[in-house]
N, CA, C and O atoms as CSV, one atom per row, in Angstrom:
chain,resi,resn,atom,element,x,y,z
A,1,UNK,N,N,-23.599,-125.945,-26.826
A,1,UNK,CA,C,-23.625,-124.509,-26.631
A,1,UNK,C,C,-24.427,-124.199,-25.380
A,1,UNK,O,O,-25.568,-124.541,-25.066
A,2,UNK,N,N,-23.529,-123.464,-24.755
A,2,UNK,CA,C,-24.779,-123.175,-23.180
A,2,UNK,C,C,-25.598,-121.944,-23.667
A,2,UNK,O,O,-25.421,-120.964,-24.390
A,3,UNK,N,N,-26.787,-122.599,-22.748
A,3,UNK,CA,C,-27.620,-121.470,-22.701
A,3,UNK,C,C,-28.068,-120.096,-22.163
A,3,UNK,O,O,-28.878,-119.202,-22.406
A,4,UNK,N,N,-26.856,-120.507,-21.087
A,4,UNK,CA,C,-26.741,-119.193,-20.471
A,4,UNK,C,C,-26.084,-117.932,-20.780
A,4,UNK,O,O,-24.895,-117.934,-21.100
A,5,UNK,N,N,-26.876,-116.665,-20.699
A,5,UNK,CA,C,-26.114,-115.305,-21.198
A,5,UNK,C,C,-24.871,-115.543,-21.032
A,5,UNK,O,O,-24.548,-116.539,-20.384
A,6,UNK,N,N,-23.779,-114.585,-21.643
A,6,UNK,CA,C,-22.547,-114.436,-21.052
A,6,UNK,C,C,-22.196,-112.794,-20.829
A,6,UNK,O,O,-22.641,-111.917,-21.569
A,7,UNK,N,N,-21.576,-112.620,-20.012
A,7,UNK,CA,C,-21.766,-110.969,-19.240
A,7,UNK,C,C,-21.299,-110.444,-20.774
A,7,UNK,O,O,-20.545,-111.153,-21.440
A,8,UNK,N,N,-21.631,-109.583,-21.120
A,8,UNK,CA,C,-20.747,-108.037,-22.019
A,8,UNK,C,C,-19.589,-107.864,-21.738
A,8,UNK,O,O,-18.582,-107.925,-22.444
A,9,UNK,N,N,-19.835,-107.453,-19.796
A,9,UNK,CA,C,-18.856,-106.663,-18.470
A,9,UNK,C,C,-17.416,-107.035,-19.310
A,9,UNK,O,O,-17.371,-108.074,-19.969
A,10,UNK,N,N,-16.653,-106.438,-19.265
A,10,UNK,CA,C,-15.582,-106.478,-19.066
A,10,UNK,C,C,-14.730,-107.602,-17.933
A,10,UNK,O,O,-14.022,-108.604,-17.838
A,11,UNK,N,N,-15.559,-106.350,-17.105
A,11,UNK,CA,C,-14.936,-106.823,-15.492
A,11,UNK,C,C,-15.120,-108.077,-14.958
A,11,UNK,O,O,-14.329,-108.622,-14.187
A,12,UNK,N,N,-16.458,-108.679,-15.477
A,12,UNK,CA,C,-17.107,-109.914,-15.133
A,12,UNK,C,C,-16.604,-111.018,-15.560
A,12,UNK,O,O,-16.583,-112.116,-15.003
A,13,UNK,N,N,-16.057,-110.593,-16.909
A,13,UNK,CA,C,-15.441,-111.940,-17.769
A,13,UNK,C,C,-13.968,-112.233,-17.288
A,13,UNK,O,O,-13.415,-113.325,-17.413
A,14,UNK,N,N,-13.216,-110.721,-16.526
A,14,UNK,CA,C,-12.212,-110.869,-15.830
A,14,UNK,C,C,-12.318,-111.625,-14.579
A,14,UNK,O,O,-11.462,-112.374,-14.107
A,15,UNK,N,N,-13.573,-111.314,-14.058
A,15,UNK,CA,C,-13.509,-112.260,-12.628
A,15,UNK,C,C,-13.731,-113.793,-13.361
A,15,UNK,O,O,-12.824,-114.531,-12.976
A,16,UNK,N,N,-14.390,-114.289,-14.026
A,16,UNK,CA,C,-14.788,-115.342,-14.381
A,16,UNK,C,C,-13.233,-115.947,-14.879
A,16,UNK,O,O,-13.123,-117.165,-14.746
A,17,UNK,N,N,-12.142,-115.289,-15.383
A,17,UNK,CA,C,-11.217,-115.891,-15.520
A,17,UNK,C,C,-10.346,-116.184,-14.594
A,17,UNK,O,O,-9.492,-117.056,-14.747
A,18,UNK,N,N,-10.462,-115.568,-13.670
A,18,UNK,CA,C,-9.618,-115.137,-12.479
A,18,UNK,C,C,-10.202,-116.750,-12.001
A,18,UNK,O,O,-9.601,-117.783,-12.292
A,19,UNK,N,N,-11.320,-116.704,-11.317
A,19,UNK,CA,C,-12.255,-118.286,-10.987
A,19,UNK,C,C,-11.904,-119.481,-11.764
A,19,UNK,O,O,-11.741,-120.544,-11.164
A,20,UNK,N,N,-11.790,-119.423,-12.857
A,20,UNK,CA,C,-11.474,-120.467,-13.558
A,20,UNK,C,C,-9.710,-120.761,-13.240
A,20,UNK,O,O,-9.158,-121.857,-13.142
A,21,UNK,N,N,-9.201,-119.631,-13.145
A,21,UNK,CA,C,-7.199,-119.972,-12.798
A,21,UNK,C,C,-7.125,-120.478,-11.326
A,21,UNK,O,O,-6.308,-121.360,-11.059
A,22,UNK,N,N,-8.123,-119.848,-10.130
A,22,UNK,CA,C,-8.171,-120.400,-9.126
A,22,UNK,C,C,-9.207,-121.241,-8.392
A,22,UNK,O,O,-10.144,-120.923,-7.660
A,23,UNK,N,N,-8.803,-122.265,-8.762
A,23,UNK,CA,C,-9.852,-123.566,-8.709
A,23,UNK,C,C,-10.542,-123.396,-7.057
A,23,UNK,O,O,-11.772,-123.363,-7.085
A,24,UNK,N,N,-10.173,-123.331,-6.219
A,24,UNK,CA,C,-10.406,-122.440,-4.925
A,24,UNK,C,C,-11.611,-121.601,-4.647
A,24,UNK,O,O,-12.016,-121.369,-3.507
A,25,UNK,N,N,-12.193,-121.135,-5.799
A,25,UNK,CA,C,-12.929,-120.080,-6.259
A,25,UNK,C,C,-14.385,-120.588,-6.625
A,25,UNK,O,O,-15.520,-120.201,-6.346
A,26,UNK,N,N,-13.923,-121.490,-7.275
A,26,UNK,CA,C,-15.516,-122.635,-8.154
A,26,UNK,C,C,-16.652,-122.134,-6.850
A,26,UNK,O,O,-17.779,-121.750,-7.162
A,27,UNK,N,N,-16.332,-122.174,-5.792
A,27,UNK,CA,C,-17.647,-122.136,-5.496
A,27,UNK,C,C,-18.502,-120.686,-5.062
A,27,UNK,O,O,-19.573,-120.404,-4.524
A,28,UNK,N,N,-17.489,-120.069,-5.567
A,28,UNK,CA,C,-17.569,-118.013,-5.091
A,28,UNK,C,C,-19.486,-117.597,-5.343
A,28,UNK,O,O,-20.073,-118.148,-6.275
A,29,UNK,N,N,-19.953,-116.993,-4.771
A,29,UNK,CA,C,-21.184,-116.946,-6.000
A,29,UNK,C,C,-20.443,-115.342,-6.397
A,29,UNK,O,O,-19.370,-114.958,-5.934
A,30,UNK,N,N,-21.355,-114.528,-7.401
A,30,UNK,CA,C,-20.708,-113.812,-8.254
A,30,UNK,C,C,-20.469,-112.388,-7.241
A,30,UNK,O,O,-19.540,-111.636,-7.537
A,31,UNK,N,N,-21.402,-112.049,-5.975
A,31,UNK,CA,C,-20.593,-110.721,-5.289
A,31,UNK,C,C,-19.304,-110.853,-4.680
A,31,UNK,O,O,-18.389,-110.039,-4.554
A,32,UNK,N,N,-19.413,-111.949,-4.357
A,32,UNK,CA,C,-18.303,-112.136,-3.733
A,32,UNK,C,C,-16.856,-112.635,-4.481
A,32,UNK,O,O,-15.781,-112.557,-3.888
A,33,UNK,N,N,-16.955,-113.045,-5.568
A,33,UNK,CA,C,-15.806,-112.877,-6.657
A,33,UNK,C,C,-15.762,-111.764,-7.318
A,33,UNK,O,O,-14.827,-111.452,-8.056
A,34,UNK,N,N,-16.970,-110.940,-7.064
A,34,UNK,CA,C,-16.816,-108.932,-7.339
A,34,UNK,C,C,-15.605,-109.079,-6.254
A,34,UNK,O,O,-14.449,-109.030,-6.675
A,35,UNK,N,N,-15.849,-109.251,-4.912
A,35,UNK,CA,C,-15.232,-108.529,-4.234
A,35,UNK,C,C,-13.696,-109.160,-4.475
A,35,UNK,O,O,-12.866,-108.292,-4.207
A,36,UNK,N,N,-13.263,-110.043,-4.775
A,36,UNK,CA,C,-12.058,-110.680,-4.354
A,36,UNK,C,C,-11.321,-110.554,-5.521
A,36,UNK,O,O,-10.299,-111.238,-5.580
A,37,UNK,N,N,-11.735,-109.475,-6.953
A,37,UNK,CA,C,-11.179,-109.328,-8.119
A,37,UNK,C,C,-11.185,-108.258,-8.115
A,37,UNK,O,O,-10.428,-107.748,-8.941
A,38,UNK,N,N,-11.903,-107.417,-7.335
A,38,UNK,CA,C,-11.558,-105.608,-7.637
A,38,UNK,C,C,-10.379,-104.911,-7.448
A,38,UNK,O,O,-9.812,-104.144,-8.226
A,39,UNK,N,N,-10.087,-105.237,-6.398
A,39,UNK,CA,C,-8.447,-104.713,-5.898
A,39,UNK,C,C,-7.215,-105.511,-7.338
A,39,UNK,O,O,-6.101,-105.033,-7.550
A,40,UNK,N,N,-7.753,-106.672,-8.082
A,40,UNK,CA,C,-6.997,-106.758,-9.256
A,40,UNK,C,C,-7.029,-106.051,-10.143
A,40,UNK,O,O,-6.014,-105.525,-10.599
A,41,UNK,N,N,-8.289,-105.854,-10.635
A,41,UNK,CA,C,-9.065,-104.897,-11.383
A,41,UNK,C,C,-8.272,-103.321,-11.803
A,41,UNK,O,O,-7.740,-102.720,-12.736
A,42,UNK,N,N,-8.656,-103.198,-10.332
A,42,UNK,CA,C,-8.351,-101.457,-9.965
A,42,UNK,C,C,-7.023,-101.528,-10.527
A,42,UNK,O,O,-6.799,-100.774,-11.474
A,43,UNK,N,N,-6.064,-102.316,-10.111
A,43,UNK,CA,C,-4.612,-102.253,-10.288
A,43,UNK,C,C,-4.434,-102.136,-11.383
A,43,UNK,O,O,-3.441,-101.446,-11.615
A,44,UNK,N,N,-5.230,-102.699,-12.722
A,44,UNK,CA,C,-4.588,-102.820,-13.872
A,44,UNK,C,C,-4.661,-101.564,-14.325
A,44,UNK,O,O,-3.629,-101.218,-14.900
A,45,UNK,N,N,-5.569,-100.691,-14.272
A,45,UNK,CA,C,-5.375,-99.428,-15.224
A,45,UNK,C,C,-6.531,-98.839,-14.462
A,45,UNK,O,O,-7.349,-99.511,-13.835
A,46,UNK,N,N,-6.532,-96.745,-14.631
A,46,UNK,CA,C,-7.334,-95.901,-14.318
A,46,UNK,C,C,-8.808,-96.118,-14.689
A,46,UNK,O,O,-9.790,-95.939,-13.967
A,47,UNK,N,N,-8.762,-96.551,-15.994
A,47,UNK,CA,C,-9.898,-96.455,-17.063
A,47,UNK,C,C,-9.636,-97.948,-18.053
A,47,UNK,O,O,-8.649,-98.493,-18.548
A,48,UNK,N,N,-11.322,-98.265,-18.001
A,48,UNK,CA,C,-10.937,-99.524,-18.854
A,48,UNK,C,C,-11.472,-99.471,-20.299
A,48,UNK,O,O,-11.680,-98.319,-20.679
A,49,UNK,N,N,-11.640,-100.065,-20.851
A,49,UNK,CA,C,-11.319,-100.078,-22.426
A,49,UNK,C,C,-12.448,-99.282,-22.899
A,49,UNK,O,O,-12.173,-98.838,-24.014
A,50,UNK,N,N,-13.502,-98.954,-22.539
A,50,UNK,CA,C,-14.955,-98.427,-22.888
A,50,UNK,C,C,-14.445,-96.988,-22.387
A,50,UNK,O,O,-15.145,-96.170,-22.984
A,51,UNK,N,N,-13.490,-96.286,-21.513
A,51,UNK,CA,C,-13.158,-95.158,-21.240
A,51,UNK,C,C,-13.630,-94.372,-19.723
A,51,UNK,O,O,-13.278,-93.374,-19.094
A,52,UNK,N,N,-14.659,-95.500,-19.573
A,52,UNK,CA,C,-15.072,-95.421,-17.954
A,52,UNK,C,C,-14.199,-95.448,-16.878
A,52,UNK,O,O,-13.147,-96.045,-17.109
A,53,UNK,N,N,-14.333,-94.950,-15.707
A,53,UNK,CA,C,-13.714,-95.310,-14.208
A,53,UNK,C,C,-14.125,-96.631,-14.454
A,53,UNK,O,O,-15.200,-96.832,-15.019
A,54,UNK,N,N,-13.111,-97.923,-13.957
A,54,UNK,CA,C,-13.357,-98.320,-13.297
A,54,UNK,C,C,-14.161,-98.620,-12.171
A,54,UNK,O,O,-15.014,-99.501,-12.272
A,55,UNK,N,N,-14.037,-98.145,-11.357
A,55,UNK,CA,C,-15.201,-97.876,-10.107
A,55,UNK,C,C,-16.784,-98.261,-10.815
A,55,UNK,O,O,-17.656,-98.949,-10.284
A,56,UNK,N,N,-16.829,-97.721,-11.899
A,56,UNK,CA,C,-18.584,-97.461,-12.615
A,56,UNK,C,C,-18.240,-98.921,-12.774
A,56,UNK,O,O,-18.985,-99.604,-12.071
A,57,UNK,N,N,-17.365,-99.633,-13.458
A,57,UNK,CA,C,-17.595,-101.221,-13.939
A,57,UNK,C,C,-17.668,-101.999,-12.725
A,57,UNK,O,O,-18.633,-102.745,-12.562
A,58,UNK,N,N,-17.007,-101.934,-12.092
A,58,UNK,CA,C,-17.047,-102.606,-10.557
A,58,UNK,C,C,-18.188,-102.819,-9.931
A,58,UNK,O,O,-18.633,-103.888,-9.514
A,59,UNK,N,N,-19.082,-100.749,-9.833
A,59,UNK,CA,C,-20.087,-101.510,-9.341
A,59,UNK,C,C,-21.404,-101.840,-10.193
A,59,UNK,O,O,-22.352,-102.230,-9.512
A,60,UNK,N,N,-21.589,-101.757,-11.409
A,60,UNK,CA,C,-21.940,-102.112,-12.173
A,60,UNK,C,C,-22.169,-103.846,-12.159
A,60,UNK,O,O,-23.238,-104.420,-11.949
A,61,UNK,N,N,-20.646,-104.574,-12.488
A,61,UNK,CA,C,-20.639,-106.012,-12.260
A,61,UNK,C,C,-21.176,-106.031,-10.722
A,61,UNK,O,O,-22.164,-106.733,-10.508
A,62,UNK,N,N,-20.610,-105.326,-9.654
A,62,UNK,CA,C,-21.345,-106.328,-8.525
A,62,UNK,C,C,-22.474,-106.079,-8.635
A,62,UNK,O,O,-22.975,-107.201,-8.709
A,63,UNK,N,N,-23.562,-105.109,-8.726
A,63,UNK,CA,C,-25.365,-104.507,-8.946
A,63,UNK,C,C,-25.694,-106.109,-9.865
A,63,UNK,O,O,-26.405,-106.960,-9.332
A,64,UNK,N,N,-25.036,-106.359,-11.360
A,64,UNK,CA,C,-25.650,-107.393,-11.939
A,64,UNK,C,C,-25.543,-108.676,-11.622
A,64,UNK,O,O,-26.366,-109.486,-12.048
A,65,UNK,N,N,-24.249,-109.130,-10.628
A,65,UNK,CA,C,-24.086,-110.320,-9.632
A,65,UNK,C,C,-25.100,-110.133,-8.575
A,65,UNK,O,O,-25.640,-111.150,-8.139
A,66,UNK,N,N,-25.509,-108.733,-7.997
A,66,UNK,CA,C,-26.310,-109.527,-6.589
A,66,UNK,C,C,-28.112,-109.393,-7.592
A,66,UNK,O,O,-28.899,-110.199,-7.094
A,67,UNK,N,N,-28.557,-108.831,-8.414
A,67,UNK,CA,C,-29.414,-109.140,-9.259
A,67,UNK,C,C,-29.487,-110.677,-9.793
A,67,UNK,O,O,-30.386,-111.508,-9.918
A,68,UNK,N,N,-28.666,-110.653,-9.941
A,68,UNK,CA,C,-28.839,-112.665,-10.736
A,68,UNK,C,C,-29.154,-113.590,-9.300
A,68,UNK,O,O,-30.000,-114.477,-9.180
A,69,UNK,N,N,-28.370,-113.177,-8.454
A,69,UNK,CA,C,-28.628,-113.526,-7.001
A,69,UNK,C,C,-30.140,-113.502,-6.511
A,69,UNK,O,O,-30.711,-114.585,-6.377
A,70,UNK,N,N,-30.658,-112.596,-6.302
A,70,UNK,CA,C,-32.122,-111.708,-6.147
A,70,UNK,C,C,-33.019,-113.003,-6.793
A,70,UNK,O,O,-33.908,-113.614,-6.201
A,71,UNK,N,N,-32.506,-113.256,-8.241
A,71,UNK,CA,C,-33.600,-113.687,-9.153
A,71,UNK,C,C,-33.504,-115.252,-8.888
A,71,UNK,O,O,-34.526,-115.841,-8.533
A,72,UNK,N,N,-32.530,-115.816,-9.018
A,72,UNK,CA,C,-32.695,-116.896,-8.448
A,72,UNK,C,C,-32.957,-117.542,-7.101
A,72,UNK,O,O,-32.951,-118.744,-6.838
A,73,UNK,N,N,-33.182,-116.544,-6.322
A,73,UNK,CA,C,-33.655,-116.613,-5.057
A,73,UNK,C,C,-35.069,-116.749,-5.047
A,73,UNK,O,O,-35.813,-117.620,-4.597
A,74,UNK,N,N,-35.272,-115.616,-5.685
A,74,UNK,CA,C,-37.139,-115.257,-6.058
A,74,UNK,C,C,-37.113,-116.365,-6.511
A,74,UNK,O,O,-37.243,-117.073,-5.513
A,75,UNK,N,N,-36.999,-117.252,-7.696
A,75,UNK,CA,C,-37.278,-118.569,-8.084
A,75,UNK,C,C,-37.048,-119.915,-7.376
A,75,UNK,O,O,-37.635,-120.915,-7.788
A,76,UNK,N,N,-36.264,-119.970,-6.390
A,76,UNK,CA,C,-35.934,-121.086,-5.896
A,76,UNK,C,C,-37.697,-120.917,-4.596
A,76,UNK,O,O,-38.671,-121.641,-4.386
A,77,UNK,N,N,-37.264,-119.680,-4.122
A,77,UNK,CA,C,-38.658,-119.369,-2.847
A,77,UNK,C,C,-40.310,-119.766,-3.950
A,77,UNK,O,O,-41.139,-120.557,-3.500
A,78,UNK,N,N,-40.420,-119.413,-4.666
A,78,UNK,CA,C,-41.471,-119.452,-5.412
A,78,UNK,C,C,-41.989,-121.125,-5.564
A,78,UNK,O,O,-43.120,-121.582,-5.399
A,79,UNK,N,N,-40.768,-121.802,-5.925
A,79,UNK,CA,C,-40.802,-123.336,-6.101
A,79,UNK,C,C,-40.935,-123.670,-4.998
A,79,UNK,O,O,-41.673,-124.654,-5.051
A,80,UNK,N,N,-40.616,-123.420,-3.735
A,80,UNK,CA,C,-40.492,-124.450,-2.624
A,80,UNK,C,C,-41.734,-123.896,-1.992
A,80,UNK,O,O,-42.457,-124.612,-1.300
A,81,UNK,N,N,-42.003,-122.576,-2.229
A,81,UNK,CA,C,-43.481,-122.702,-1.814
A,81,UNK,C,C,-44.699,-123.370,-2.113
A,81,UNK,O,O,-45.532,-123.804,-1.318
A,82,UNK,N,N,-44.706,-123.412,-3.778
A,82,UNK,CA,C,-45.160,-124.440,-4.166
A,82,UNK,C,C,-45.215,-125.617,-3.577
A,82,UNK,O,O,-46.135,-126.191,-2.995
A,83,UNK,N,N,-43.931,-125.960,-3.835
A,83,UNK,CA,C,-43.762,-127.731,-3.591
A,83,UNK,C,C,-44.683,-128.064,-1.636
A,83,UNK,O,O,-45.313,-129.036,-1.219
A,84,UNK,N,N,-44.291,-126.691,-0.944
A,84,UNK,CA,C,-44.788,-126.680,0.618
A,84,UNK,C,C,-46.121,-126.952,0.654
A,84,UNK,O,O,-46.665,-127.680,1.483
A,85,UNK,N,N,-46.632,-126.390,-0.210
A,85,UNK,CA,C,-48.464,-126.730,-0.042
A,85,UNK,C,C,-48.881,-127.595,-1.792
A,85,UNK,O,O,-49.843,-127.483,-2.552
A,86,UNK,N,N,-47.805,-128.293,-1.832
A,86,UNK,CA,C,-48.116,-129.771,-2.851
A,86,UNK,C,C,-49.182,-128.962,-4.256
A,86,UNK,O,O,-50.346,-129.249,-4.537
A,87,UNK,N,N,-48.274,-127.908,-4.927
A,87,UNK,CA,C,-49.145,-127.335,-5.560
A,87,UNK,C,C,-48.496,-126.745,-6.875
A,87,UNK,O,O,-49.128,-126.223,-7.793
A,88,UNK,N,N,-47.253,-126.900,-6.818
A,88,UNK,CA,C,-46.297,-127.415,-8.126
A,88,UNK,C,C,-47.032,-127.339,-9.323
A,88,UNK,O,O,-47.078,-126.372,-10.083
A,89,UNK,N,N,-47.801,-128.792,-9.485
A,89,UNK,CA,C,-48.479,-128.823,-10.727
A,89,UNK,C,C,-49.437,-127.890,-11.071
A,89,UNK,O,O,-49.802,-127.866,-12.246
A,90,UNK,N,N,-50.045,-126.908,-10.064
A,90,UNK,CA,C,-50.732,-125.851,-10.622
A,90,UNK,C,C,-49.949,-124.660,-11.095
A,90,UNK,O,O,-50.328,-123.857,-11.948
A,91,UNK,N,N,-48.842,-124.641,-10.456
A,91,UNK,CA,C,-48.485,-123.244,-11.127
A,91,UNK,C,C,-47.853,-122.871,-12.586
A,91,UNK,O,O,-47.247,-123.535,-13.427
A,92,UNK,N,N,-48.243,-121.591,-12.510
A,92,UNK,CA,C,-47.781,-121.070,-14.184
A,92,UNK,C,C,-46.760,-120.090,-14.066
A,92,UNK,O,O,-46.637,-119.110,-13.332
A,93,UNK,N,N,-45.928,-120.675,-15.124
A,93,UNK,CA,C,-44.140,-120.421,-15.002
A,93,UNK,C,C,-43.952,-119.602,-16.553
A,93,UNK,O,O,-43.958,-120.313,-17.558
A,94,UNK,N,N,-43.792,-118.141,-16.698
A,94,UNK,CA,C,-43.453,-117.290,-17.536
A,94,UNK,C,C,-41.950,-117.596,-18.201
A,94,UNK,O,O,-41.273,-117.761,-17.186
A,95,UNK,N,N,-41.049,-117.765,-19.344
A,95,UNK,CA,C,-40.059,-117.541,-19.598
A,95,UNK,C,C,-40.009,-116.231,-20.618
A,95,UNK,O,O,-40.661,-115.898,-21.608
A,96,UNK,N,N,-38.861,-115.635,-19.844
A,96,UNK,CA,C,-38.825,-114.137,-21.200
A,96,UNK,C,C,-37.326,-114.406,-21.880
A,96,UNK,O,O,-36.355,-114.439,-21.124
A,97,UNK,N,N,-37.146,-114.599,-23.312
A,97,UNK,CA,C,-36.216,-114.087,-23.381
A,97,UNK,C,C,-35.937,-112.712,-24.606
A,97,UNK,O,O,-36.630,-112.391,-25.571
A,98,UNK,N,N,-35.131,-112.341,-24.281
A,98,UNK,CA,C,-34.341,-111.031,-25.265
A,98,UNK,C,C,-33.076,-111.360,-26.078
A,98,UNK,O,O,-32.071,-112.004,-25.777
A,99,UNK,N,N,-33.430,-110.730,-27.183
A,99,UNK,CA,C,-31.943,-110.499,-27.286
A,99,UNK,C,C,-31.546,-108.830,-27.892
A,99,UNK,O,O,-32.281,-108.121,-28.579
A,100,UNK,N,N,-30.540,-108.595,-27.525
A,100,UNK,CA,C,-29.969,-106.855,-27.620
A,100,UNK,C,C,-29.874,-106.672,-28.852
A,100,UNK,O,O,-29.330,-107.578,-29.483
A,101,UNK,N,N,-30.207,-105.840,-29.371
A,101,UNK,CA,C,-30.482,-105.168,-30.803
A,101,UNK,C,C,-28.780,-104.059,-30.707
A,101,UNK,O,O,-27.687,-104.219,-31.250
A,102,UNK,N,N,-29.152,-103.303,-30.034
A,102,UNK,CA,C,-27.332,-102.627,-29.457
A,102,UNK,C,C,-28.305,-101.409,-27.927
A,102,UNK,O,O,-29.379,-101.237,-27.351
A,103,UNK,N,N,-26.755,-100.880,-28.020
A,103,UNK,CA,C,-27.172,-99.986,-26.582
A,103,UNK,C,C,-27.179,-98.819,-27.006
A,103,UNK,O,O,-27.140,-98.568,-28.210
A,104,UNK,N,N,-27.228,-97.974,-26.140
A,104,UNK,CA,C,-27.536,-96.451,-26.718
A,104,UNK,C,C,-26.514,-96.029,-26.084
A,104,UNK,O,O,-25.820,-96.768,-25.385
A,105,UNK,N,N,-26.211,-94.262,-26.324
A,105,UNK,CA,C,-25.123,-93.409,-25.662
A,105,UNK,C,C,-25.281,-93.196,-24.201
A,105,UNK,O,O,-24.420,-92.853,-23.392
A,106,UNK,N,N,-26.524,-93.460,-24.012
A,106,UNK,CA,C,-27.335,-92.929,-22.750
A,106,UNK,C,C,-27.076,-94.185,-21.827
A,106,UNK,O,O,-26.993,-94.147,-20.600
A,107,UNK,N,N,-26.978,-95.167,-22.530
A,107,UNK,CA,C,-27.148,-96.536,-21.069
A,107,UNK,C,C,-28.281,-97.368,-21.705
A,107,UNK,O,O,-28.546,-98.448,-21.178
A,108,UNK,N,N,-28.877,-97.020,-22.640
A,108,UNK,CA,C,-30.442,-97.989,-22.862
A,108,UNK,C,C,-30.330,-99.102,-23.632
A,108,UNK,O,O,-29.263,-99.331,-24.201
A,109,UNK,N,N,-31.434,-99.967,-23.760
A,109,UNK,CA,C,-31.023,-100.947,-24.192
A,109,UNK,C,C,-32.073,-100.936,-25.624
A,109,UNK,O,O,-33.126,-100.313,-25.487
A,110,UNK,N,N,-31.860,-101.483,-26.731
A,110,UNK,CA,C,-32.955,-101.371,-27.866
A,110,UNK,C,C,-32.720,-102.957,-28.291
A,110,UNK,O,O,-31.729,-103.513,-28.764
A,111,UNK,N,N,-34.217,-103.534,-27.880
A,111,UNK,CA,C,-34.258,-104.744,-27.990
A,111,UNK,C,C,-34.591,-105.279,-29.536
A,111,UNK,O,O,-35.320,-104.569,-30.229
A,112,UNK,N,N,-34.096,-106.447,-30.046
A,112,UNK,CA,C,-34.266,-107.188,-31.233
A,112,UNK,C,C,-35.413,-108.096,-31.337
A,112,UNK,O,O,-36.408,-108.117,-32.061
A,113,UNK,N,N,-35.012,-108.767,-30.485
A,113,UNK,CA,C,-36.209,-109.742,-29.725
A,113,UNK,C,C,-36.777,-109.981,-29.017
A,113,UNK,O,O,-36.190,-110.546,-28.095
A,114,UNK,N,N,-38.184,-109.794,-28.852
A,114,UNK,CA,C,-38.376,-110.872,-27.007
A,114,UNK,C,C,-39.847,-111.600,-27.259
A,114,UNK,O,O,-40.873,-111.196,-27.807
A,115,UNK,N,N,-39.550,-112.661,-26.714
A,115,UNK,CA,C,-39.890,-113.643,-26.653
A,115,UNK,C,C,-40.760,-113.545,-25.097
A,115,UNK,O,O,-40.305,-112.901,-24.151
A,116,UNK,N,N,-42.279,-114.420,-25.031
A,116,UNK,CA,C,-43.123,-115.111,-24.129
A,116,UNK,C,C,-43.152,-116.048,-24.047
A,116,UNK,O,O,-43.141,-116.439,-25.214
A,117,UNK,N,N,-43.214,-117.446,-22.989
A,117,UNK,CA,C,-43.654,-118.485,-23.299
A,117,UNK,C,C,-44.297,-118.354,-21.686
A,117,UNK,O,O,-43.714,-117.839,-20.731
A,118,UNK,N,N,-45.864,-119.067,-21.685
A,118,UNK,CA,C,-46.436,-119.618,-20.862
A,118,UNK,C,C,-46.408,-120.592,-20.568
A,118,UNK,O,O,-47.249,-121.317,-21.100
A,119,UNK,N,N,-45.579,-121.147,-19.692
A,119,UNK,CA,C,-45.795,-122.837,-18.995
A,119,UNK,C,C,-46.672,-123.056,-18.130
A,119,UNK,O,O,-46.685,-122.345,-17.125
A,120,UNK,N,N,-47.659,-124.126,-18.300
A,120,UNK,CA,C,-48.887,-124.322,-16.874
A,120,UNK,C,C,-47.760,-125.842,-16.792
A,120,UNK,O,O,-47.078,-126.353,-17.680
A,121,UNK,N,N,-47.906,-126.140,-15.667
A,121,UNK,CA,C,-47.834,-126.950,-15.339
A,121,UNK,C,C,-48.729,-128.292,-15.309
A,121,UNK,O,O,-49.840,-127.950,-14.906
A,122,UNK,N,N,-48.710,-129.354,-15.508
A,122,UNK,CA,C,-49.414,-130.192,-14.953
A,122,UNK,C,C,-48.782,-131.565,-15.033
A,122,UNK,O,O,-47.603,-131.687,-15.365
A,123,UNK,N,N,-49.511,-132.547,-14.748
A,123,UNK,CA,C,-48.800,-134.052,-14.427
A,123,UNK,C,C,-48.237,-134.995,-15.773
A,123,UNK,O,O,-47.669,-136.085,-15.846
A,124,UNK,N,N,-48.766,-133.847,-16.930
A,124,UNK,CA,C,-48.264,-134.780,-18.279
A,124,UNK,C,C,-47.418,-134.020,-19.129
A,124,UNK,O,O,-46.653,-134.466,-19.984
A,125,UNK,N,N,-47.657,-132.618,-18.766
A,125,UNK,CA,C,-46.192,-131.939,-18.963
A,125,UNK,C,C,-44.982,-131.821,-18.233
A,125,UNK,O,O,-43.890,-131.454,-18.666
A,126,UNK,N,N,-45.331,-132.223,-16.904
A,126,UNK,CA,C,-43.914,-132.863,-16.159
A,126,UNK,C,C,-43.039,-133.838,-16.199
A,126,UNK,O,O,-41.865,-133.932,-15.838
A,127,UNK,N,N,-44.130,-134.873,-16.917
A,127,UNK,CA,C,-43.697,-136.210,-16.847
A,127,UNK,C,C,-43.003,-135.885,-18.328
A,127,UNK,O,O,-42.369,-136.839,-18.779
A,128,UNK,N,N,-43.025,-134.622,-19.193
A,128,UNK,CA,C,-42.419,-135.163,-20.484
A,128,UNK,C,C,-40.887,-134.303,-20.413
A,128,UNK,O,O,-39.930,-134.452,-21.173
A,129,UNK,N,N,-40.991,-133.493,-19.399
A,129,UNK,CA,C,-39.877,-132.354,-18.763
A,129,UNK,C,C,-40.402,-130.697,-19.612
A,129,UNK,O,O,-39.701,-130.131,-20.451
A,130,UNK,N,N,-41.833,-130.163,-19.100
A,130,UNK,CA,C,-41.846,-128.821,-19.158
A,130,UNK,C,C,-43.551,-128.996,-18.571
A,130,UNK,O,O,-44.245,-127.997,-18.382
């Protein structure tokens, strides 16, 4: 079972299928398979199943593609700064997770769960993988 979220989006799970039919694609990151699925998108219908424009899901999925973008950026820069001044094993690495309780009429989110974990790093929790 992966561990990674899987979108809600509509639209997202459409691009993600779209990627998976065109092998061509594997290496899209996710704005840019926003962009190369919207003009499919748009075509299929005014309004999609939730009763929204379109348009709102579109840019919706691309806002949460260049966000996942953002964040793994922030994390990759964070590590290599580390690793630049050999200092890795000192740092302390937060994991959050959630999970959605449901959404509201408004857009909000009402959480079920969330979860802290503090990771310090050091040379005998690396060596065991955390």
């Amino acid at each position: 079972m992966s561990s990674q979220k899987t979108s809600s989006n509509g639209f997202f799970q459409f691009c993600r299928q779209k990627q998976r039919d065109n092998p061509s694609w594997s290496a899209l990151s996710p704005p840019d398979l926003v962009e190369l699925c919207s003009p499919l998108w748009c075509g299929l219908s005014v309004f999609g199943s939730s009763g929204r424009p379109l348009v709102q899901l579109v840019d919706r999925a691309r806002q949460e593609g260049l966000e996942l973008e953002n964040m793994k950026s922030d994390i990759k820069s964070r590590v290599d700064r580390a690793l630049m001044i050999h200092q890795l094993e000192d740092e302390t690495f937060y994991l959050f997770h959630t999970n959605v309780f449901c959404l509201t009429a408004e857009g909000g989110v009402v959480p079920a769960e969330l979860s802290v974990a503090r990771a310090v790093s050091n040379p005998e929790n690396l060596a065991r993988g955390l």
